[in-house]
Every structure is written in C-alpha cells, then in structure tokens.
Backbone as JSON Lines, residues from 0, in Angstrom:
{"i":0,"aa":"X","n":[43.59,-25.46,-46.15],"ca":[42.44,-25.42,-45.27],"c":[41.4,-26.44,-45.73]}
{"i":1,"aa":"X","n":[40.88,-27.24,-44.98],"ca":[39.87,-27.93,-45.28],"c":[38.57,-27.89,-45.72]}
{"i":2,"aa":"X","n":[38.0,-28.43,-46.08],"ca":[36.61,-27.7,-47.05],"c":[35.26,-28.34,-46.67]}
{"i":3,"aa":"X","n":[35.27,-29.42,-45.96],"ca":[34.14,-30.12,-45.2],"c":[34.86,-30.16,-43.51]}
{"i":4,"aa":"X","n":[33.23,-30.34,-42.97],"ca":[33.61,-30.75,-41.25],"c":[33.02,-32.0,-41.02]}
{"i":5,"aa":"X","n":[32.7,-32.64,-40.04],"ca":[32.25,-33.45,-39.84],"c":[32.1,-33.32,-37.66]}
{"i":6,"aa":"X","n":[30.89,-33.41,-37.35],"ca":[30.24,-33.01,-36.45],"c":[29.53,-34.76,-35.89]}
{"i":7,"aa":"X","n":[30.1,-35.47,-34.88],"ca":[29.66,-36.25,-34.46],"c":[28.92,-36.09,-33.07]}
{"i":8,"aa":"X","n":[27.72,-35.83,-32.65],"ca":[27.07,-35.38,-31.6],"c":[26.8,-36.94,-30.75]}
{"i":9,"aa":"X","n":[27.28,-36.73,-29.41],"ca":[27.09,-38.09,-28.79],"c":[26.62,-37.74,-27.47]}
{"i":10,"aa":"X","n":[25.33,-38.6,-26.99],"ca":[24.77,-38.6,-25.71],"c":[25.77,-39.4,-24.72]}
{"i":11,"aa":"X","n":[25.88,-39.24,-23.98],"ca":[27.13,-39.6,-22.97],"c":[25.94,-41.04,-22.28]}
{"i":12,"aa":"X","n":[26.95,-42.03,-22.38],"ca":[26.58,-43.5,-22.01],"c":[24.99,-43.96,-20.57]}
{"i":13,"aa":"X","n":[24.6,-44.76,-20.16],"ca":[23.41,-44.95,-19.32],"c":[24.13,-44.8,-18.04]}
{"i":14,"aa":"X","n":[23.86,-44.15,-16.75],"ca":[24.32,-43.63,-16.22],"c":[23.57,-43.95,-15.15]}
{"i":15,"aa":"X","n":[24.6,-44.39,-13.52],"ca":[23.64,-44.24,-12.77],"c":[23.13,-43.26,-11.77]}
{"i":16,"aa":"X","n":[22.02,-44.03,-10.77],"ca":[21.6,-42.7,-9.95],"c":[21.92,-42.9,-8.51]}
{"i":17,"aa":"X","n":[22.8,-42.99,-8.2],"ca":[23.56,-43.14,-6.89],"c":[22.56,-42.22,-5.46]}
{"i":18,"aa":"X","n":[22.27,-42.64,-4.64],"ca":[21.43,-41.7,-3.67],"c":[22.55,-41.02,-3.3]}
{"i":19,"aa":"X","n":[22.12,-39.36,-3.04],"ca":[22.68,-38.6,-2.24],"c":[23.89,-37.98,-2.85]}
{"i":20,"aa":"X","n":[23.91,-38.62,-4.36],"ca":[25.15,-38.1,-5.4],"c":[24.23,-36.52,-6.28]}
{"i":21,"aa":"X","n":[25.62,-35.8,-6.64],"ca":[24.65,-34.67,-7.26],"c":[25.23,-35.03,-9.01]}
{"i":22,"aa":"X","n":[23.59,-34.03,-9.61],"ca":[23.79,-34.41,-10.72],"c":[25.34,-34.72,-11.21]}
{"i":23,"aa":"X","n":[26.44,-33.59,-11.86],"ca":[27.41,-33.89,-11.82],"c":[28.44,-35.3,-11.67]}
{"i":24,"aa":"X","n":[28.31,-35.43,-10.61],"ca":[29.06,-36.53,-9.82],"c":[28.38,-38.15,-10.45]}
{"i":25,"aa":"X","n":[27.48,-37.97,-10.87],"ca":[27.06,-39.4,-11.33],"c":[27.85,-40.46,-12.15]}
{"i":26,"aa":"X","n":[28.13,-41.27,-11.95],"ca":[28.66,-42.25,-12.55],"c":[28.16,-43.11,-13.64]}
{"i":27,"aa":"X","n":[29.08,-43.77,-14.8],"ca":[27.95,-44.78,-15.78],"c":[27.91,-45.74,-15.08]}
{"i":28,"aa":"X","n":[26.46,-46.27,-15.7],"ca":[25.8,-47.53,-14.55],"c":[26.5,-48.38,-15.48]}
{"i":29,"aa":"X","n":[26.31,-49.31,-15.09],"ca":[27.22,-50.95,-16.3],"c":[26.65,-51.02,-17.06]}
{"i":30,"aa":"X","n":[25.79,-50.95,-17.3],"ca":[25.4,-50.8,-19.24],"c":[26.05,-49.72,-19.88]}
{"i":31,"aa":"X","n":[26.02,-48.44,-19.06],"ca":[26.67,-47.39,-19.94],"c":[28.17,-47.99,-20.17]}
{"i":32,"aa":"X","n":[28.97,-48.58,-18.93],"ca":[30.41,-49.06,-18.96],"c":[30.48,-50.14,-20.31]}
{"i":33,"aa":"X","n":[29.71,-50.58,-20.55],"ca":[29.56,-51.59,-21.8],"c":[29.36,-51.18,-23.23]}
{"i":34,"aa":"X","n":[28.42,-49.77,-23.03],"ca":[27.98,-49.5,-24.4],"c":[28.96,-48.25,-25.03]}
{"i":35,"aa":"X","n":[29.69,-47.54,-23.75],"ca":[30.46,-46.52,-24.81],"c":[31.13,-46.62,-25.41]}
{"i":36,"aa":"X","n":[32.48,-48.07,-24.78],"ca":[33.19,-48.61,-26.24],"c":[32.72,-49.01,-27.35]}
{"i":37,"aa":"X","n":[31.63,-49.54,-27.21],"ca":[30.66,-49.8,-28.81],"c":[30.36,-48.9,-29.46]}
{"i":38,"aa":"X","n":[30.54,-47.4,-28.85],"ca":[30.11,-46.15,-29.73],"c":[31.53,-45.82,-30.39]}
{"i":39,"aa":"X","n":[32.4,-46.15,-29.06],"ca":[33.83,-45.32,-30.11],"c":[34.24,-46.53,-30.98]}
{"i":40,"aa":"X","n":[33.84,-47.44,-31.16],"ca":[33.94,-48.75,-32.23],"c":[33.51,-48.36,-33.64]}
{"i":41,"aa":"X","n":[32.33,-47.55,-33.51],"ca":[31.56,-47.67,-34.45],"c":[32.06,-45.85,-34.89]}
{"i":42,"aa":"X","n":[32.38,-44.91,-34.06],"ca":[32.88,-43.73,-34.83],"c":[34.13,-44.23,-35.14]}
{"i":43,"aa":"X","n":[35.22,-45.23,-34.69],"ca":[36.04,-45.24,-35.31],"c":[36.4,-45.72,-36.77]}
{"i":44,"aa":"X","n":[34.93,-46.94,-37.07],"ca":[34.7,-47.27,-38.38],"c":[34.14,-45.95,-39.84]}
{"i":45,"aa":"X","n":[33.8,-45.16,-38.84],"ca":[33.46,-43.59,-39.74],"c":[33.98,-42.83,-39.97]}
{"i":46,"aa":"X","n":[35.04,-42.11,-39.2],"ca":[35.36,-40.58,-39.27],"c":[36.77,-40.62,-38.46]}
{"i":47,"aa":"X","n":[38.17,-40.09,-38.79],"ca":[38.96,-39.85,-38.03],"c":[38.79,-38.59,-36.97]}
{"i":48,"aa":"X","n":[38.48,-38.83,-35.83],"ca":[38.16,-37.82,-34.54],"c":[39.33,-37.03,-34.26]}
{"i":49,"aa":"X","n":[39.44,-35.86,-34.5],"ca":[40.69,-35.06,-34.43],"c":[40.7,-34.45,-32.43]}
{"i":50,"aa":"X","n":[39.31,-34.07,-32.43],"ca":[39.3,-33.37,-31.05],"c":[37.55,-33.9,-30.29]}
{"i":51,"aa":"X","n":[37.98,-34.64,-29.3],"ca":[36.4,-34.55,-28.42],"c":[36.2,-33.9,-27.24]}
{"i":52,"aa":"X","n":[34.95,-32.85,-27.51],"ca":[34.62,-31.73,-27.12],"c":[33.62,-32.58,-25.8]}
{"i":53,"aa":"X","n":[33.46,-32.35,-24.55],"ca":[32.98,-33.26,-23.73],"c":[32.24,-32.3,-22.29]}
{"i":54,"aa":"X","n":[31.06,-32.72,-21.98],"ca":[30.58,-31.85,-21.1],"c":[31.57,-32.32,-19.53]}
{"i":55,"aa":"X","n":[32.24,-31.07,-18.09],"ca":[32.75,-31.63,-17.26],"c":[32.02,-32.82,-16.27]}
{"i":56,"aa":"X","n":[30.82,-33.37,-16.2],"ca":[30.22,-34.25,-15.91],"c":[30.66,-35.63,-15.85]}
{"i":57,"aa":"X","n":[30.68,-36.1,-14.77],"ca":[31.49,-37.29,-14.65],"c":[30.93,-38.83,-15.55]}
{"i":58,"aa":"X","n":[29.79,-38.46,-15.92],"ca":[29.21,-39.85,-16.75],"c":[29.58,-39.35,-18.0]}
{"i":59,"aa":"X","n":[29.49,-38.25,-18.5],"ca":[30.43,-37.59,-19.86],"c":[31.71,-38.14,-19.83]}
{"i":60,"aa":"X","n":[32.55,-37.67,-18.92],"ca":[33.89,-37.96,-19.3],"c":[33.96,-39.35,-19.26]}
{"i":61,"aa":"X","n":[33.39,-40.34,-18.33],"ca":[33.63,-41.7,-18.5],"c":[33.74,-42.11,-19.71]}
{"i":62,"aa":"X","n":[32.44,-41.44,-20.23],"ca":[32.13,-42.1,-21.54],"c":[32.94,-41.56,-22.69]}
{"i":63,"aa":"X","n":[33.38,-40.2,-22.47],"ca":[34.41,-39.95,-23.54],"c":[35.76,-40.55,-23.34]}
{"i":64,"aa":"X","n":[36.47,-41.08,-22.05],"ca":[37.44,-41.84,-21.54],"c":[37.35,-43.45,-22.33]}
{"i":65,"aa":"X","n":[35.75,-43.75,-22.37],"ca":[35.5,-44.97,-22.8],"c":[35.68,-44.96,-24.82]}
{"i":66,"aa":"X","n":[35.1,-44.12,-25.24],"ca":[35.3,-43.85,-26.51],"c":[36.37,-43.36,-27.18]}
{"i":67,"aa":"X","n":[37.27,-42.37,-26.23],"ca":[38.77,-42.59,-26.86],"c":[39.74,-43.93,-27.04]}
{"i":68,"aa":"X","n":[38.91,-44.52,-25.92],"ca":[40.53,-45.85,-26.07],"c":[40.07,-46.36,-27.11]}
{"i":69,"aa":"X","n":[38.91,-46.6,-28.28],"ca":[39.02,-47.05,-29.23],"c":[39.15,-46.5,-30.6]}
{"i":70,"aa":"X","n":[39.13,-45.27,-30.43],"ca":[39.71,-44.55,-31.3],"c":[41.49,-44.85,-31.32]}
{"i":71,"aa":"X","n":[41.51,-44.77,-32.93],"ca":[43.16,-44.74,-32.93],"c":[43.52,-43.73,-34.1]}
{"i":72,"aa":"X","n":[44.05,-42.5,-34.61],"ca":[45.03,-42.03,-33.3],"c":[43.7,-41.42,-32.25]}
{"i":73,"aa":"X","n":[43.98,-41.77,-30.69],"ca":[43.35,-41.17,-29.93],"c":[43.39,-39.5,-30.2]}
{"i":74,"aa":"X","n":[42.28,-38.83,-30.01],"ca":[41.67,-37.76,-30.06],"c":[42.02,-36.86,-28.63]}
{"i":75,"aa":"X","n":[42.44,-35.81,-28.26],"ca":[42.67,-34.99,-26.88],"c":[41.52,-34.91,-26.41]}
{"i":76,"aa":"X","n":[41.17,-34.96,-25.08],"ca":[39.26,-34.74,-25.08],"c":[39.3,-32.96,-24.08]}
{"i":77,"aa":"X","n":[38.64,-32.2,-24.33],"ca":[38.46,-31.35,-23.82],"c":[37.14,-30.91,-23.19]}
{"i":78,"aa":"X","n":[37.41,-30.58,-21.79],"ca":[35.78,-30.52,-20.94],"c":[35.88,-29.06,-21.13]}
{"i":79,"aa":"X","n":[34.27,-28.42,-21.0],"ca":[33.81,-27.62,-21.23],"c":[32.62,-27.44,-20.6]}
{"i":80,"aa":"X","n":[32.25,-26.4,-19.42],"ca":[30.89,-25.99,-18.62],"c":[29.95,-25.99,-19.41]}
{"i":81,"aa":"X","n":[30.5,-25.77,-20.8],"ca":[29.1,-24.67,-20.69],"c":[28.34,-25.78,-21.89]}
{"i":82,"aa":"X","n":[29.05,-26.94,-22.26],"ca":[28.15,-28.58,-22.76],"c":[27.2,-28.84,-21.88]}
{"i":83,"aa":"X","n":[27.53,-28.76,-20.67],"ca":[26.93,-29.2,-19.4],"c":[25.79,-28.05,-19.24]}
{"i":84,"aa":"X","n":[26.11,-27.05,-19.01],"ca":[24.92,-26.2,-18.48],"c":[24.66,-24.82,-19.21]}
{"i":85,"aa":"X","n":[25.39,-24.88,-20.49],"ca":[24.77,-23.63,-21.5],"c":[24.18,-23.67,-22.31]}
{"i":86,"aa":"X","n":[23.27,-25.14,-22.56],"ca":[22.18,-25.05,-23.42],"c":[22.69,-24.95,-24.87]}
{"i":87,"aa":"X","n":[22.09,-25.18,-25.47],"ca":[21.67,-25.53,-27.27],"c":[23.21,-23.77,-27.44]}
{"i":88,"aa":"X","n":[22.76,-22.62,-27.0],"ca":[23.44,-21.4,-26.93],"c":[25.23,-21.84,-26.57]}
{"i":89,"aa":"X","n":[25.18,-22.47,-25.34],"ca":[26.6,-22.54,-24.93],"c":[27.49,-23.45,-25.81]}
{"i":90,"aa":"X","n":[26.37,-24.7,-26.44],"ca":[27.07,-25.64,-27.39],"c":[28.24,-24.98,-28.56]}
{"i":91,"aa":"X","n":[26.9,-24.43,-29.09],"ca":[27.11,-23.49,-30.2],"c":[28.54,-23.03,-29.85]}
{"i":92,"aa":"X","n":[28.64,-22.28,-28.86],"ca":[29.66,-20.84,-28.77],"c":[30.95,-22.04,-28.78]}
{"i":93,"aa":"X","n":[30.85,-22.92,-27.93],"ca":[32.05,-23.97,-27.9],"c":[32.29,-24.47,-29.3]}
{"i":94,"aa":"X","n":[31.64,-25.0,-30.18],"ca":[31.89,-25.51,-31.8],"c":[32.31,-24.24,-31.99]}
{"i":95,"aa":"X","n":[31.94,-22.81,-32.17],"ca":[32.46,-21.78,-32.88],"c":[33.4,-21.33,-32.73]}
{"i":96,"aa":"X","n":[33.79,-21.84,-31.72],"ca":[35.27,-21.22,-31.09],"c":[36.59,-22.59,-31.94]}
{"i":97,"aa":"X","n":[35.93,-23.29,-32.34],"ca":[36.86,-24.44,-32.77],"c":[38.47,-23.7,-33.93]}
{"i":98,"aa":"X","n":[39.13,-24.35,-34.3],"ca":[40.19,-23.37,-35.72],"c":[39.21,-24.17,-36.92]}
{"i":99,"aa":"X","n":[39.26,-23.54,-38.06],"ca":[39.13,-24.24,-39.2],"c":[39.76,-25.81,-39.26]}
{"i":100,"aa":"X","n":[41.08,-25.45,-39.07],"ca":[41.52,-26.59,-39.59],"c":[40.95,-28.01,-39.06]}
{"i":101,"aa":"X","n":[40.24,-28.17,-37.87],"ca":[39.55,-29.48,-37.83],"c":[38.5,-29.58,-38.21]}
{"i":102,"aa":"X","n":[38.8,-30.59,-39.08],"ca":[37.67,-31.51,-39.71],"c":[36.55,-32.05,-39.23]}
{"i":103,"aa":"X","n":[37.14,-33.09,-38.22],"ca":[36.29,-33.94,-37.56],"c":[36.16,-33.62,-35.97]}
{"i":104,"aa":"X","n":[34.98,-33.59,-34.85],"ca":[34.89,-33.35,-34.38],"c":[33.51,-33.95,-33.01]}
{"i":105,"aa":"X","n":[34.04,-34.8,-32.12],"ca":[32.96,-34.98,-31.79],"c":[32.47,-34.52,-30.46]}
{"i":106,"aa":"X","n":[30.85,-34.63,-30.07],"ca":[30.52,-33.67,-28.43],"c":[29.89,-34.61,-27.88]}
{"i":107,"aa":"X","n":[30.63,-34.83,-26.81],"ca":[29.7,-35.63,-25.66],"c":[29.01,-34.63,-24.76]}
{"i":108,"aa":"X","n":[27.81,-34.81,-24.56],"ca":[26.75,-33.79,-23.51],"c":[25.13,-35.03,-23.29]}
{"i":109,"aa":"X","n":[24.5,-33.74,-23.03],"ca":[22.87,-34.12,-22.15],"c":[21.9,-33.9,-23.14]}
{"i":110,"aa":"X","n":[20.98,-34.57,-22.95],"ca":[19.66,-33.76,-23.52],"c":[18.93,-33.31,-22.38]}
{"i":111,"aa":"X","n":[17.88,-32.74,-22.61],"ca":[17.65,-32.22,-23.77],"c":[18.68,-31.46,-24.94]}
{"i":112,"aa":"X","n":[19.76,-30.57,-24.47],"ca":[20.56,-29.85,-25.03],"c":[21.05,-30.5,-26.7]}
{"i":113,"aa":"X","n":[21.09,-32.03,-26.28],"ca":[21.91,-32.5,-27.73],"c":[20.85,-32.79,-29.1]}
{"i":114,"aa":"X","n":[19.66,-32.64,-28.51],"ca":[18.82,-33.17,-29.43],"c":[18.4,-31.98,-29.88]}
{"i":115,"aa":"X","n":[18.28,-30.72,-29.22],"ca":[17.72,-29.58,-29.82],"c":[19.42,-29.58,-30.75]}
{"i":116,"aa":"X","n":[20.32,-29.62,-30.41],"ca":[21.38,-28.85,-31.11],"c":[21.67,-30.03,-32.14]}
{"i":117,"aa":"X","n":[21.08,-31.05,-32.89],"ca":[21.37,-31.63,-33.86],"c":[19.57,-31.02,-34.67]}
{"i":118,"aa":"X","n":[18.89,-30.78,-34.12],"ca":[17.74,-30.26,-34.98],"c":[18.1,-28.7,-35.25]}
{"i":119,"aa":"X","n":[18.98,-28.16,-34.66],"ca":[19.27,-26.8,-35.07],"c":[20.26,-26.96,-36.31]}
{"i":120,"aa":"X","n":[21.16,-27.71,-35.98],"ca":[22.2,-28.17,-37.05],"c":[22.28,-28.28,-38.34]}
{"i":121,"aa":"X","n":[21.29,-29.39,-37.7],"ca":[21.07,-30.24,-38.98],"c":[19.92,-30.36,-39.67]}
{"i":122,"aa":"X","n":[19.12,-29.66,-39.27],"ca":[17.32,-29.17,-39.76],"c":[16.31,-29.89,-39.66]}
{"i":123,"aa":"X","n":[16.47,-31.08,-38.55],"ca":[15.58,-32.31,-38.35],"c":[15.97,-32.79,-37.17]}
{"i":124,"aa":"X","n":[15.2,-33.28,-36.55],"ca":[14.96,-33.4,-35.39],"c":[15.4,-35.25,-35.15]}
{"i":125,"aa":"X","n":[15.94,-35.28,-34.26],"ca":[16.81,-36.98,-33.96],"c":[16.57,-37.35,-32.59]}
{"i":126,"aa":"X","n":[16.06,-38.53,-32.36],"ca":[15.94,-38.99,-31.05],"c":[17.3,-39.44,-30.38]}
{"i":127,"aa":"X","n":[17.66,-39.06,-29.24],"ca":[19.11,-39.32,-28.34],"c":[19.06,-40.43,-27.73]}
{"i":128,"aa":"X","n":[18.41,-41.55,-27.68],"ca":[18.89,-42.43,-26.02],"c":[20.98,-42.31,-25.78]}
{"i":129,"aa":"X","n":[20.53,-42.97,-24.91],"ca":[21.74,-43.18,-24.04],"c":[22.98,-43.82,-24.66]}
{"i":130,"aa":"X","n":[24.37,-43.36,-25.48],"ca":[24.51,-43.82,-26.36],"c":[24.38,-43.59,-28.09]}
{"i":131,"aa":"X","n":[23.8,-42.84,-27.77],"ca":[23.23,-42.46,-29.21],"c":[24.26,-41.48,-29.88]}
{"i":132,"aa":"X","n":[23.98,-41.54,-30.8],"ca":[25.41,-40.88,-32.14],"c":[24.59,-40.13,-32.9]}
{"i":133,"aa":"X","n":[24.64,-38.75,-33.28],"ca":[24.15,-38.29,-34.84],"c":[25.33,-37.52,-35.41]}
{"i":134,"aa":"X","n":[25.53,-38.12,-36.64],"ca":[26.62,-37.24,-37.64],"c":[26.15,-36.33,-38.21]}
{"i":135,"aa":"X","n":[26.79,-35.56,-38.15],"ca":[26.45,-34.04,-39.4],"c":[27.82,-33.72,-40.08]}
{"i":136,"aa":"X","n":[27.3,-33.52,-40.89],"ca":[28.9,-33.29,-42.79],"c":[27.99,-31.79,-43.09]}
{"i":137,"aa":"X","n":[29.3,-30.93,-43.04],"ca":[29.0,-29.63,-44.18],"c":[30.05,-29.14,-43.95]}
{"i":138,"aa":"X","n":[30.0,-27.82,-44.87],"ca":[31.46,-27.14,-45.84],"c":[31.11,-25.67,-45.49]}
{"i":139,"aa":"X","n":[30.48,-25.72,-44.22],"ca":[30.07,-24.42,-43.32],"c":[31.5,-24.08,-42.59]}
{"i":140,"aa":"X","n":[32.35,-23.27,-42.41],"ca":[32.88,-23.53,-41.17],"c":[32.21,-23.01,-39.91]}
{"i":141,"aa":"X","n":[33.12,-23.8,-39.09],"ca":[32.58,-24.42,-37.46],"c":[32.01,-22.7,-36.65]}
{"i":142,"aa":"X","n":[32.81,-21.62,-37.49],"ca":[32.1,-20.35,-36.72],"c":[30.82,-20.2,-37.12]}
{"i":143,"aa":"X","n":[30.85,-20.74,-37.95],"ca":[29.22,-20.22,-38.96],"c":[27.67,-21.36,-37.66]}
{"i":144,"aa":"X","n":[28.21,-21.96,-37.1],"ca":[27.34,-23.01,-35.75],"c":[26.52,-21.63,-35.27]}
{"i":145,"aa":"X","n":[25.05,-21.77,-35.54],"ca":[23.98,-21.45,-34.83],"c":[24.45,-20.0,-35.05]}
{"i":146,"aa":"X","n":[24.77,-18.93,-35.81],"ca":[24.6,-17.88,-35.57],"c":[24.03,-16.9,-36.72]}
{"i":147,"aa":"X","n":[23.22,-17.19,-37.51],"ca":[22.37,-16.9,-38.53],"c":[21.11,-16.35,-37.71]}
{"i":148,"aa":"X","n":[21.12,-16.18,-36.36],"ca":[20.03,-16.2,-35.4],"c":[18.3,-16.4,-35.93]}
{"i":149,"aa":"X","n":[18.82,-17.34,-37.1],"ca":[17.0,-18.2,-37.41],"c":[17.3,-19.54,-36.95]}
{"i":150,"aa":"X","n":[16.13,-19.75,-35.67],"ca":[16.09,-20.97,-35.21],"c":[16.03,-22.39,-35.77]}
{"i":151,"aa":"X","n":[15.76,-22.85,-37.19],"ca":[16.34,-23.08,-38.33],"c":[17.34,-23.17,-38.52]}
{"i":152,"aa":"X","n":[18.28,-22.32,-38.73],"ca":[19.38,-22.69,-39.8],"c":[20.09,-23.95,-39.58]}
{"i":153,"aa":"X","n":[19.78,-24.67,-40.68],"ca":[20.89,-25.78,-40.3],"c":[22.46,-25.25,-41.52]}
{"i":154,"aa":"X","n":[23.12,-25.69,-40.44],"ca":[24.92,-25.27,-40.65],"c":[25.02,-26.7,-41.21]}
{"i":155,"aa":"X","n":[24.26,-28.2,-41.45],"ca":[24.53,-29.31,-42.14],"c":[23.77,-30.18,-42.41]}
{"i":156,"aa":"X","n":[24.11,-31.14,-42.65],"ca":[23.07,-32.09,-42.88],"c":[23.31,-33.42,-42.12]}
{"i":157,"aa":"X","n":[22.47,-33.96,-41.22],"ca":[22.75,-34.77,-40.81],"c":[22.42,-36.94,-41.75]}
{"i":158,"aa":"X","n":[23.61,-36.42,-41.6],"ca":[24.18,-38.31,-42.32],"c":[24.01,-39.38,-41.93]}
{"i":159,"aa":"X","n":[24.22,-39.32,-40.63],"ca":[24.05,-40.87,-40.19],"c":[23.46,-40.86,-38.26]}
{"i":160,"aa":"X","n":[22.93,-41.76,-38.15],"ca":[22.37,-42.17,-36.46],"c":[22.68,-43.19,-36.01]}
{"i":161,"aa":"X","n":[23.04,-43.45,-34.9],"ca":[23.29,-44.57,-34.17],"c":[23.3,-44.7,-33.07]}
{"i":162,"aa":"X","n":[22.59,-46.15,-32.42],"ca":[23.04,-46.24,-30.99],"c":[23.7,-47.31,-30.33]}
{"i":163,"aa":"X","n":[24.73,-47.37,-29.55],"ca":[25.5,-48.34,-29.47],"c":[24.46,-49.04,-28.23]}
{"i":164,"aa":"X","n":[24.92,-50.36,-28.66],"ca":[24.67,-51.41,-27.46],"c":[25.71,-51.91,-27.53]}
{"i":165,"aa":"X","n":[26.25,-52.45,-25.96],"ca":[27.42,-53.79,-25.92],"c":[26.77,-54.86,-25.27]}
C-alpha cells in the first residue's frame, strides 16, 4: 500500500460564452484550446497521473481530453456531478471515495469550488485562473479528505502552483 498521495487540483481551461448556450454546454474558447495541453505538459513533468477525476461539464472534459493526450501512460478520466455542482462538500465525498492504492490523482472543476477545496486541503488559500494547477502531497489517505469536520483541517500541504499559458 502506498504511503503518500499526491492531489493535483486543476481549473478547467478559458472557456467560452456562446449566446443562448447553458452553463454546462459551454465550450473552451481558443485560448483555453491552447493552454490545457500546456497544463498536461507541465503535470506530466511532475507526477505520474494514475486517475483524472473531472467535473461532467463540457469545458472540463475538453480540458481533461486536452490534458490526457499529454500525459503518458494516459490516465482513465472519470466525470462526476457532483465536481460540477456539490461544492467544496461533493469534492470531498468524490476524493474519499477514491481506493488507497492511488497515489496520484488529479480534479478538473470550477471555482469558486476549487479554490475553497485547495484552502481546505491544504491550509492556505491559492488563487485559480483559468488553467491553473495546485499540488498537494500527504500520507493522509484519500478517505481522511475534509472529514475532521474543522473547516481547517488541511489533509496536506500544498507544494507547488501553476498556470499554464500556450
């Protein structure tokens, strides 16, 4: 069994605003189409990605579509409602539900949601743009995510930030 995790939290790419499209349905605008391979460039220089956890939102999955092809070995991506619309709470329950055995792990979603759930995490507070990456490393396992019910607890420490441009 493994003894560290590794928690890569990612804002899903710049996205546009199509009239008459609903949230959901939105598409990445061409900057986002440019910048998410630069994100999975740069997690692939960090961390082997075992599983990406991804809100069902169509500028999410682009962007997790865009960040797997540069991952190698590609990662399975799995969508999940409740990235999308269960708040800092629904995040949580999705990481806790993870097995031990993965290590590495990354979430494409929204903010506000991603920025409260890397200051819950990780005990400090991180700005998201569009693109944006925060790592968290600890030897918590993945059930132990947000359920100490002190708004506080960080389950890690966050390591590293980034935001891709292409």
């Amino acid at each position: 069994m493994r003894t560290g995790h590794t928690l890569a939290i990612l804002r899903h790419a710049k996205s546009a605003w199509p009239e008459g499209i609903a949230d959901q349905l939105r598409p990445l605008a061409a900057r986002g189409q440019r910048d998410a391979p630069m994100a999975g460039r740069w997690l692939a220089g960090r961390t082997p990605v075992q599983l990406l956890l991804c809100s069902p939102a169509r500028r999410a999955r682009e962007t997790a579509e865009l960040v797997v092809a540069e991952l190698d070995p590609a990662p399975d991506i799995t969508c999940d409602e409740r990235i999308y619309a269960g708040g800092v709470d629904g995040a949580c329950a999705v990481l806790r539900e993870l097995p031990a055995s993965l290590g590495a792990v990354a979430l494409i979603g929204h903010n506000p949601t991603l920025e409260e759930l890397v200051d819950l995490l990780g005990g400090r507070s991180s700005r998201l743009k569009t693109s944006s990456i925060a790592v968290l490393e600890s030897r918590s396992p993945w059930a132990d995510i947000g359920s100490s019910g002190s708004a506080k607890h960080a389950w890690g420490r966050l390591t590293a930030e980034h935001t891709a441009r292409g």
